[in-house]
N, C-alpha and C positions, 0 to 999 in steps of 0.2 A: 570414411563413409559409414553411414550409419544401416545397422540390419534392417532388412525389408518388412514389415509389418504386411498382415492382410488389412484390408480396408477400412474394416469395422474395426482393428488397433489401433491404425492410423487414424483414421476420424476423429476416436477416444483423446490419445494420445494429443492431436490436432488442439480440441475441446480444452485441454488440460494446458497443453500451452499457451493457448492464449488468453487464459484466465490466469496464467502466473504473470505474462510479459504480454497485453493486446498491443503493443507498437512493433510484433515482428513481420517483416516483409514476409510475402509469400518466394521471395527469393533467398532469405535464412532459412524458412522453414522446410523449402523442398530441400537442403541440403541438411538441411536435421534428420530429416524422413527419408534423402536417398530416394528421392523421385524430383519428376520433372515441374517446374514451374506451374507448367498445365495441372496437372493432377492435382497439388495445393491448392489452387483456384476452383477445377472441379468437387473435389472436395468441400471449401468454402460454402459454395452454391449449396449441394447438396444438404447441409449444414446448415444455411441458413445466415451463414458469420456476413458480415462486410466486412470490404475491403480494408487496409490499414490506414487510409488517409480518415474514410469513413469513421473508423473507432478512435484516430488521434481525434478527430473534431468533437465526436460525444465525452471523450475524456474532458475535453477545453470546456465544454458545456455542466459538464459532473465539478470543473472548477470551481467553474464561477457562482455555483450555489452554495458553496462554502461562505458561512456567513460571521463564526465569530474570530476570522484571521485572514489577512493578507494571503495568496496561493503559492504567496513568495516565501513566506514563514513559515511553511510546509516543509519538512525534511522529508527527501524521497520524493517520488512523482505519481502521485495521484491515479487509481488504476480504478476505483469506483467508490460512490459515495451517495449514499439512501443518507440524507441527515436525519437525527432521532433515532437512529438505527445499525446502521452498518458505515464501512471504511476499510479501504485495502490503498496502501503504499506497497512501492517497491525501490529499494535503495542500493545502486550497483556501488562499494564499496573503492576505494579509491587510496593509494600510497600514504598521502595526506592523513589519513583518517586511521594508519597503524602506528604502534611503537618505533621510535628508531630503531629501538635494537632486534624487533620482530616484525610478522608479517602479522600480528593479531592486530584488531579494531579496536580502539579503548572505548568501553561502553560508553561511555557520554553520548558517544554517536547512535550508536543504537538505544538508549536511553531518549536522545534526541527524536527520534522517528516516530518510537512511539507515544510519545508524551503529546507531539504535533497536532498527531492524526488522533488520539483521545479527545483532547480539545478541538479539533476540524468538525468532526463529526457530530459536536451538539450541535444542538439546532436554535443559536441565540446570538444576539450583536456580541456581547461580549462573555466571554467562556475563559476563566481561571481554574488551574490546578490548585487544589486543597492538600491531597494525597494520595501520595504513590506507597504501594506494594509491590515491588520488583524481585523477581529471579532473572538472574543469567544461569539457562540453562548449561551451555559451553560457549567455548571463543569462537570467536567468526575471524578470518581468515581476509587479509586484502585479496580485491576481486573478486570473492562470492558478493551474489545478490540477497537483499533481503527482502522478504515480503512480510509484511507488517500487516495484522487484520484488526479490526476494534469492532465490538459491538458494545451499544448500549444493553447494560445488562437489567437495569432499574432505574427508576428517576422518581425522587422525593421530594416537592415544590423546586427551588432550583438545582439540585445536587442529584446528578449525575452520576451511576457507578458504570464505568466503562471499563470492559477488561481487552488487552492485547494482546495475540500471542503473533511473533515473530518468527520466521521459520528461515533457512536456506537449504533449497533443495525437497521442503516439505519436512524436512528435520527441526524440532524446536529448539530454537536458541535463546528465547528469551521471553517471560510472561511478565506482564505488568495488570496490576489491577487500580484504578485511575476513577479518586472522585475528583469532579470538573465540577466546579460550581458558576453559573449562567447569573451573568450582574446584570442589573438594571442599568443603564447609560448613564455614568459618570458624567461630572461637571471636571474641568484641568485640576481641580486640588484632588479630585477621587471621592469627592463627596456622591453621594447616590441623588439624583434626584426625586422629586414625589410624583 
């Protein structure tokens, strides 16, 4: 059971969480916070939040404006999305996705997330990686969550510099700096047309 916060913690704290993860029920959360269902809810209100069906359906809406990739070709699930601007992923890590002989992630995956959500984030039909600048800060861990943030940092006719920093826990585990270059609509050979 989790220590008792005063209100004005717990509200915070509330705020805080649901900006990491908005798909948690208000019945995970009152047992995060060690209060009762009611109280989550009271809270909410007071707060201002919607309910979690509420914020799955504005997440599905924040999807579908992603314009230069399938929602499917997104690593990680989508937590909000200002295109030309900002991008937040979050990626629960999973056995599949460690070493056999360890519980580490091999960066591909997290290389994967954020490379996604660099490219999600512009605001074009079609949106290519030119180049990355990657640090892995440290290893992640199967079963930690990652949260992935991208912001546009500048844009020079079609080229994009998008930087990502990845965190678990609020801890940084990995920055990428990402130019994405925004194509004109190809013909099937990759010819540009006029």
């Amino acid at each position: 059971m989790a220590r008792r916060l005063s209100k004005e913690l717990r509200q915070k704290e509330l705020l805080r969480e649901l900006e990491m993860d908005p798909l948690q029920t208000d019945e995970a959360l009152a047992q995060r916070f060690g209060v009762s269902v009611q109280t989550i809810r009271l809270d909410r209100l007071e707060l201002g939040l919607p309910e979690m069906r509420e914020r799955a359906r504005d997440l599905a809406e924040q999807a579908q404006q992603i314009r230069s990739m399938l929602i499917s070709d997104l690593i990680g699930e989508l937590e909000h999305l200002e295109l030309g601007k900002s991008a937040r992923s979050a990626l629960t890590t999973e056995p599949s996705m460690g070493f056999a002989r360890n519980t580490i992630v091999r960066g591909h995956y997290i290389f994967a997330q954020a490379n996604s959500l660099a490219v999600a984030v512009v605001d074009a039909e079609t949106a290519l990686t030119a180049s990355a600048r990657l640090r892995f800060v440290r290893s992640v861990r199967v079963g930690e969550r990652i949260v992935a943030e991208a912001n546009v940092v500048s844009q020079k006719g079609n080229k994009h510099l998008v930087r990502v920093v990845s965190r678990v826990r609020g801890e940084t585990v990995f920055t990428g700096t990402f130019i994405i270059v925004a194509r004109a609509e190809s013909d099937p050979t990759g010819r540009e047309r006029a």
